[in-house]
C-alpha positions in Angstrom: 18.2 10.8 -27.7 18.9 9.8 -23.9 21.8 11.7 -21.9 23.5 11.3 -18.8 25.8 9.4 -16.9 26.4 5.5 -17.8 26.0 3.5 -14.8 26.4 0.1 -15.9 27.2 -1.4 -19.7 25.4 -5.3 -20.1 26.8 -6.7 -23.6 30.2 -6.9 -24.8 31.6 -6.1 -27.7 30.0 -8.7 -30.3 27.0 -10.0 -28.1 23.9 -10.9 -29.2 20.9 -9.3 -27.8 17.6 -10.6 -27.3 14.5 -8.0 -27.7 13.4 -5.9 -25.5 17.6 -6.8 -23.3 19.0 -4.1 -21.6 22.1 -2.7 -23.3 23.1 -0.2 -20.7 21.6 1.7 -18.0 22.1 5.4 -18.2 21.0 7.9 -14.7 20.2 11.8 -16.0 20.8 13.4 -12.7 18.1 16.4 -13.6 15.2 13.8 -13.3 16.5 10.8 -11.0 13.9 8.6 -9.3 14.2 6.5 -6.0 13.7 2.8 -6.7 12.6 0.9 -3.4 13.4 -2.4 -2.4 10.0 -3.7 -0.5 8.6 -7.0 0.9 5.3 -8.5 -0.2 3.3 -7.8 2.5 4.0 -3.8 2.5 3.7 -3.7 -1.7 0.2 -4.5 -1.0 -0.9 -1.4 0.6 1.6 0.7 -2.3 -0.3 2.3 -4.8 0.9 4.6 -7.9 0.3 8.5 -7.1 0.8 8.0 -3.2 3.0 10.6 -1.5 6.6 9.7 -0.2 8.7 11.8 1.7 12.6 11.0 1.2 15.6 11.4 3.5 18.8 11.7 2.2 21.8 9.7 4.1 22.9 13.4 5.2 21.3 15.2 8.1 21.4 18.7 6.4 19.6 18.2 3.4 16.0 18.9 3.8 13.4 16.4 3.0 12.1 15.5 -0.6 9.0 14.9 -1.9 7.9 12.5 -4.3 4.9 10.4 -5.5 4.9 6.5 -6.0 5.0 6.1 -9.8 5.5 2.5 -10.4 4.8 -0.9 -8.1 6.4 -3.9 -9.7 4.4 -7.1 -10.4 7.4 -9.3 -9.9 9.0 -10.2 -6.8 12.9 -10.0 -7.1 15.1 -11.9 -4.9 11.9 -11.9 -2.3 11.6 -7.8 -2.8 9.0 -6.0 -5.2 10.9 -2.8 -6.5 8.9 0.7 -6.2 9.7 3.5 -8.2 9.3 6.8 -6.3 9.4 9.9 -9.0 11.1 12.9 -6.8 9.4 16.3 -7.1 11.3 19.8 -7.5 14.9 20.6 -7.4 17.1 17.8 -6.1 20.0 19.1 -4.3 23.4 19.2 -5.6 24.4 16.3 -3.3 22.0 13.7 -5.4 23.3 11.2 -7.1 22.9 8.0 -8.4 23.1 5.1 -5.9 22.9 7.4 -3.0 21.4 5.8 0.0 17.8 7.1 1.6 15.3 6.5 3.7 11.5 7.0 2.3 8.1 7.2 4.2 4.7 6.6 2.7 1.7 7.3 4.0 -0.6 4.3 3.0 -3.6 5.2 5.0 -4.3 6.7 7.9 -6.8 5.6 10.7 -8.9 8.6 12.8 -9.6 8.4 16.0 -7.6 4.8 16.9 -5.1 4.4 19.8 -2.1 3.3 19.1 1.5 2.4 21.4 4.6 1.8 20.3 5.4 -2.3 19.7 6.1 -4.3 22.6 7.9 -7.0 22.0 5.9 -10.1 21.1 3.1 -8.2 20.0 1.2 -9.1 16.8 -0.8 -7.9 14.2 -4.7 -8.5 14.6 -3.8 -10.7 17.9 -4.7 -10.7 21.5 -1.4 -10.5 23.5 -0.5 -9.4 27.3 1.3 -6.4 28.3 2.4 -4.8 31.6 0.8 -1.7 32.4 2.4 0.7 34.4 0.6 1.7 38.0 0.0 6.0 38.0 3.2 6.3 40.2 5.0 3.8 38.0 6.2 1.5 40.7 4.3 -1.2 40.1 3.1 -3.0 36.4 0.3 -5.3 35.8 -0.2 -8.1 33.2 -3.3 -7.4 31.0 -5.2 -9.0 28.0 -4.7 -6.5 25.0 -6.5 -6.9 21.5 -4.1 -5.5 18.7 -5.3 -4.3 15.7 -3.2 -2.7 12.5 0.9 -2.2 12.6 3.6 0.0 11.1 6.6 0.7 11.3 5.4 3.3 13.8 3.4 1.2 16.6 0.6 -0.9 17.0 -3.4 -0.1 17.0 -4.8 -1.1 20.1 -8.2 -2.5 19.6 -9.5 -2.9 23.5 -7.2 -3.7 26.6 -5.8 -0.3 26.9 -6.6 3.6 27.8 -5.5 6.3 26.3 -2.8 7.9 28.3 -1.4 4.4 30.2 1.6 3.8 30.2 3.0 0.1 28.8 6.4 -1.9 28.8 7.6 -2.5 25.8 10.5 -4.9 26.6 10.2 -8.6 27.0 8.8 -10.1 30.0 8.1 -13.5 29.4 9.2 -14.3 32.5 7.6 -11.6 34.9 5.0 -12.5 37.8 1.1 -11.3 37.1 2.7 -8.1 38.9 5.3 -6.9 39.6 7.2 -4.0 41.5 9.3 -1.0 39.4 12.5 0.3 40.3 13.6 3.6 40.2 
């Protein structure tokens, strides 16, 4: 009762199965998923029915939509696989075993400031960064409390004003100040 294309066969000719073994795994390329390869720490902040967006490895296909329809319980080879069920019509470029890039939203905080990471910088940590004077010719070292990361930056807790400007490169071995180049 299943059609579409045979990706990979797992017995031979002869073999004995065990219950529940897979025999062969079979794509339909009408209703294909994305399955994610994730690390511990993220899976815990997955959960079913959230929202993905999907980028395809090619620039001019627009980007797809999906819902998180399955977070492993097991941890494979130090990953937990997530299953993302794609929404609408897939392009004609989809395929099995096609490369992407997928965003979920797993919360989203109101009202916090937030910089990109400098180096060094740590989740739910105090840290120092160099804050750039209003000309920008000279930086300062100051005590920053970090709060919650992404892939997208770093909350700052207190240190920091909205609007100042930070390095992000490493300067462990920069002076309290320091003077900025053109």
């Amino acid at each position: 009762g299943m059609s579409g294309e045979v990706q990979t066969v797992s017995v031979q000719a002869g073999a004995r199965l065990k219950s529940g073994g897979a025999i062969a795994r079979i794509a339909n390329i009408h209703t294909l998923n994305v399955i994610l390869s994730v690390s511990p720490e993220d899976a815990g902040e997955i959960a079913r029915g959230q929202e993905a967006e999907v980028r395809l490895s090619i620039p001019e296909v627009p980007i797809l939509h999906g819902a998180v329809q399955r977070v492993s319980p097991k941890v494979v080879h130090g990953e937990v696989p997530v299953t993302i069920r794609l929404h609408g019509k897939l392009p004609q470029i989809a395929r099995p075993q096609l490369p992407v890039t997928v965003v979920i939203r797993a919360g989203q905080l109101a009202h916090a400031l937030y910089v990109a990471t400098p180096e060094g910088a740590r989740e739910d940590r105090e840290g120092k960064v160099y804050v750039l004077s209003q000309g920008g010719h000279k930086a300062t070292r100051r005590l920053v409390h970090f709060g919650l990361a992404s892939s997208a930056g770093i909350q700052i807790l207190s240190g920091l004003k909205a609007g100042e400007r930070i390095v992000l490169s490493g300067t462990p071995h920069w002076d309290e100040t320091m003077k900025i180049r053109p």
